[in-house]
C-alpha positions as CSV (number, residue, x, y, z in Angstrom):
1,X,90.6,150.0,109.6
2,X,87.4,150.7,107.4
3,X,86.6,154.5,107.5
4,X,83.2,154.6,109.1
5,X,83.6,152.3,112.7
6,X,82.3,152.9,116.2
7,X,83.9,152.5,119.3
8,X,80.6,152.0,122.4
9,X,81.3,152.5,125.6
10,X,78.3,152.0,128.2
11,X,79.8,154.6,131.4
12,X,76.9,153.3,133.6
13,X,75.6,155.7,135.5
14,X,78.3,158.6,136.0
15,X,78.2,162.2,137.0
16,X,77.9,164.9,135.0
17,X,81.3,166.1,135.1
18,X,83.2,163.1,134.9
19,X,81.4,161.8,131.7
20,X,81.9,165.6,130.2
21,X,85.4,165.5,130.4
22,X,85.3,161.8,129.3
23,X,83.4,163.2,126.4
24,X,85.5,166.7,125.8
25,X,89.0,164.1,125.8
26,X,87.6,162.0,122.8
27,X,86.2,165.2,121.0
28,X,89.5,167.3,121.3
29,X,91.6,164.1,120.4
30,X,89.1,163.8,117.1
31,X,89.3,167.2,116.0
32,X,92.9,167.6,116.9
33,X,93.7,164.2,114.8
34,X,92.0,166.0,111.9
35,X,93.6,168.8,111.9
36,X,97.1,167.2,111.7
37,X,96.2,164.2,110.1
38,X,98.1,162.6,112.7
39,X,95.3,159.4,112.4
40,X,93.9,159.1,109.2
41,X,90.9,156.4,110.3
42,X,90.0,157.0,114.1
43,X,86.7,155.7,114.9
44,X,83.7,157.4,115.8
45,X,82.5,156.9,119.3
46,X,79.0,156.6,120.7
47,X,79.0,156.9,124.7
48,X,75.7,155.8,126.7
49,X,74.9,156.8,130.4
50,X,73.0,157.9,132.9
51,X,73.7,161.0,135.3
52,X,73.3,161.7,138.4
53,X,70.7,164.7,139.2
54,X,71.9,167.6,137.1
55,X,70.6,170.6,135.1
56,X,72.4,171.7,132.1
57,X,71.8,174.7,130.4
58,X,72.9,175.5,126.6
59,X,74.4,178.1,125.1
60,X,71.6,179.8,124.4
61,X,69.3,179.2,127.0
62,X,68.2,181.4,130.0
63,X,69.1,181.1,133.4
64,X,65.4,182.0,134.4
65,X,64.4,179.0,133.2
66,X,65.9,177.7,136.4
67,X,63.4,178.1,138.5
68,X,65.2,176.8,141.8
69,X,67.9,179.4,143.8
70,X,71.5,177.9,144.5
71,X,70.7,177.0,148.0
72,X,67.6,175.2,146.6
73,X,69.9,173.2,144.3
74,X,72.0,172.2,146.8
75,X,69.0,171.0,149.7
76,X,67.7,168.8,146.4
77,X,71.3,167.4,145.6
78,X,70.9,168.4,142.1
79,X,74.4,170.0,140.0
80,X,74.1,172.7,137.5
81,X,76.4,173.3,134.8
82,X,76.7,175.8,131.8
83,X,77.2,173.7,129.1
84,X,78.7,174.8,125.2
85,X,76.2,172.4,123.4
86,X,73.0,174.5,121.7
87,X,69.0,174.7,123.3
88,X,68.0,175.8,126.6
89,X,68.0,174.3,130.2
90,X,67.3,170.3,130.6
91,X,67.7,167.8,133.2
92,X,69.4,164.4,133.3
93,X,69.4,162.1,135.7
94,X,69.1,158.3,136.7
95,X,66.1,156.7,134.4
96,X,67.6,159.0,131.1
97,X,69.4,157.6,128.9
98,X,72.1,160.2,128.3
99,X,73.7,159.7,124.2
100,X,76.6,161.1,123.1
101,X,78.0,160.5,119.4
102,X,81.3,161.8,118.8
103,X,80.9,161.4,115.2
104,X,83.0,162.9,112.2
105,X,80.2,164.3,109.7
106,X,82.9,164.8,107.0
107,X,83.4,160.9,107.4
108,X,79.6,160.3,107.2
109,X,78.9,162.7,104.2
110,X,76.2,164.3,106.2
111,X,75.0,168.0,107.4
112,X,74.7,168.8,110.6
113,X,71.2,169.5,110.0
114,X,71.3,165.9,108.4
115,X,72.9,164.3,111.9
116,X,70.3,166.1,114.1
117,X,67.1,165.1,111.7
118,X,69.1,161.3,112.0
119,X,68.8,161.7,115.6
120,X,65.4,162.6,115.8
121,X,64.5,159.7,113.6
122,X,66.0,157.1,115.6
123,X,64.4,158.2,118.4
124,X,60.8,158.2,116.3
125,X,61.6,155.0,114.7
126,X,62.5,152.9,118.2
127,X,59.5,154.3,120.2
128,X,57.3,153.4,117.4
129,X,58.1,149.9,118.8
130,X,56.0,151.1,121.9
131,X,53.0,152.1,120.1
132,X,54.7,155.7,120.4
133,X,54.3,158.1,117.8
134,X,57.3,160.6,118.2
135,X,56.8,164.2,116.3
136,X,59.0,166.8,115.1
137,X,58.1,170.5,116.5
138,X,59.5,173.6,114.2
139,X,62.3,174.9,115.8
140,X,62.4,172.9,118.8
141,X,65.1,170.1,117.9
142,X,64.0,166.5,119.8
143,X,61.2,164.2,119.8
144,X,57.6,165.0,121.2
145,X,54.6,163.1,122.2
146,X,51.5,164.9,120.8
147,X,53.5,168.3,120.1
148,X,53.3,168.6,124.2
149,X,55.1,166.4,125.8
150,X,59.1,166.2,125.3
151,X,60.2,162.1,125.3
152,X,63.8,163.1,124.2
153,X,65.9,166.5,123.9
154,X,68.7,167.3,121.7
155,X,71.5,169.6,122.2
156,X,74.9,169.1,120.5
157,X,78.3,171.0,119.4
158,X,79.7,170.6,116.2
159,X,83.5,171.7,115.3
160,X,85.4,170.8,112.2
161,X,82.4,168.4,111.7
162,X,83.3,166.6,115.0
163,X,80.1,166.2,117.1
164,X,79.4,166.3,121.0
165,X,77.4,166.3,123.6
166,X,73.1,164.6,122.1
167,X,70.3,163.2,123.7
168,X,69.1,162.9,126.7
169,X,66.0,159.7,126.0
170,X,63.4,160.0,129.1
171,X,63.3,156.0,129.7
172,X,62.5,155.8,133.0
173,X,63.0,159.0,134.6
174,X,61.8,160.6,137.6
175,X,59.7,163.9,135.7
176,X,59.1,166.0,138.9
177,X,62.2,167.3,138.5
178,X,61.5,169.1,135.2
179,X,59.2,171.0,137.6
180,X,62.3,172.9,138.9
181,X,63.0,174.3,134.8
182,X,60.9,175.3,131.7
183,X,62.0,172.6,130.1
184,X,64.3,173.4,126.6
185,X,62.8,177.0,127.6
186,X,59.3,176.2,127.3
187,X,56.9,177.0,129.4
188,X,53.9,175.9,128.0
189,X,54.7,172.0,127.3
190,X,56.2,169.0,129.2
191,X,58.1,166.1,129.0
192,X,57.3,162.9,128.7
193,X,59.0,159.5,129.3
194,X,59.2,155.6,127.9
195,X,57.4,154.4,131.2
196,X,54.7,157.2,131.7
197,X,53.6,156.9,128.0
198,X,53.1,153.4,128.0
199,X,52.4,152.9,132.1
200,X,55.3,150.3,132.1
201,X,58.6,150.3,133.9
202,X,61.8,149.2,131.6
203,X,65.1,147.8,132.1
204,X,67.9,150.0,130.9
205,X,70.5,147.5,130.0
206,X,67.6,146.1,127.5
207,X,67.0,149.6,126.0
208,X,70.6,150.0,125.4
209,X,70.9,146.5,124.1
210,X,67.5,147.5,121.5
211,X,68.7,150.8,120.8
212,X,72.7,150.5,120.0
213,X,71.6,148.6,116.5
214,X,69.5,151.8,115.5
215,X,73.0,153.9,115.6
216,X,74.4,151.5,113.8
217,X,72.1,151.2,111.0
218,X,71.2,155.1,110.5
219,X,74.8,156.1,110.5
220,X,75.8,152.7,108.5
221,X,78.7,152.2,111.2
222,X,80.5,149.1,111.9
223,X,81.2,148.3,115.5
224,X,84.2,147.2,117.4
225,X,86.5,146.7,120.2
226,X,88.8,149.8,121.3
C-alpha cells in the first residue's frame, strides 16, 4: 500500500451523534495503530455529510453564545452537543456540507498550522469557481466573504498528529438558524452560504463530486476502495 492513500466515505445525511462516533472509531483506531505500530500504512480517511439540525460548541467556546434555552432547543428540534474539537459554537445542518479528514500529519510532513491554512485554501480556491472571493480573518480560523460573512468554519482536534472533526462548507443551508448562536462567538459578523452569495440553489452530490478532487490534490493523496 503506498503511504499517503484515502479511504472516502459519503455518510449522507446522518446525525450528529452517529457520524461522531463513526468519526471517534476511525480516529482512535489511527492513533492507536501508531502507537503500536500494529499497521504500518493505514490510509487516511476523508468523511463527507450532512447533519441533521445541531449546534456544536468547541472547546473553547461559550455557552452564552447559545442564545436559545433547552426547552427552546427541543420546540425547534435542534441537538446540542459539547464537542473536543477547538472554536466556539456552530451549527450544521441539512444544506452544510459537514468534512471530516482523519488525516496522519506525520504521514503528510505537514503542521497543524499547515493542515488548517490547507483547509482554508481549498475552500478559497473552489469558491473562486463561483466568482467567490474567500478571505482569511486573523485569529478566526475558516473562510469569509468580505471579512463579514462566514461561508465555511473550522474546528478540528489533533493527537499524535491524527486529525478530527473540520469543516462545516455552508452550500445550501438554511442561515436563520445561525440566529439562535453568535456564530464561532462572534457577534458582530454572519455567515454566509454557496446559494445566498451567488442567488443560486446547488446540488450536493455535484459539490461533493467538484470538491473530493481538491483534497486530493492539496494533500497529494491517492484514492481507493476500503
Amino acid at each position: 500500500m503506498k503511504n499517503n492513500v484515502l479511504i472516502f466515505k459519503d455518510l449522507e445525511t446522518i446525525e450528529y451523534k452517529k457520524a461522531l462516533l463513526y468519526q471517534e472509531n476511525l480516529f482512535q483506531n489511527a492513533v492507536q495503530n501508531k502507537l503500536t505500530n500494529a499497521v504500518q500504512n493505514i490510509p487516511h480517511y476523508l468523511l463527507f455529510c450532512e447533519h441533521l439540525p445541531v449546534f456544536t460548541l468547541g472547546k473553547s467556546g461559550k455557552i452564552d453564545n447559545l442564545l436559545l434555552s433547552e426547552k427552546e432547543l427541543k420546540e425547534k428540534n435542534i441537538d446540542f452537543f459539547y464537542t473536543n474539537r477547538g472554536g466556539d459554537i456552530t451549527f450544521h445542518g441539512q444544506g452544510q456540507l459537514t468534512i471530516y479528514p482523519i488525516f496522519d500529519l506525520e504521514k503528510l510532513n505537514i503542521s497543524l498550522r499547515e493542515y488548517i491554512f490547507k483547509l482554508e485554501e481549498i475552500i478559497i480556491q473552489f469558491i473562486k469557481k463561483y466568482n467567490l472571493k474567500g478571505e482569511r480573518i486573523e485569529n478566526a480560523a475558516g473562510i469569509w466573504i468580505e471579512k463579514n460573512r462566514k461561508i465555511c468554519a473550522i474546528g478540528v482536534k489533533s493527537s499524535r498528529m491524527i486529525t478530527m472533526h473540520g469543516l462545516g462548507f455552508n452550500i445550501n443551508t438554511d442561515l436563520t438558524y445561525f440566529d439562535y448562536i453568535n456564530p464561532c462567538g462572534f457577534e458582530d459578523k454572519g455567515v454566509g452560504s454557496l446559494a445566498f452569495e451567488t442567488k443560486e440553489n446547488f446540488d450536493m452530490n455535484e459539490i461533493k463530486k467538484k470538491l473530493l478532487p481538491y483534497f486530493l490534490e492539496s494533500f497529494d493523496l491517492t484514492l481507493i476502495d476500503e
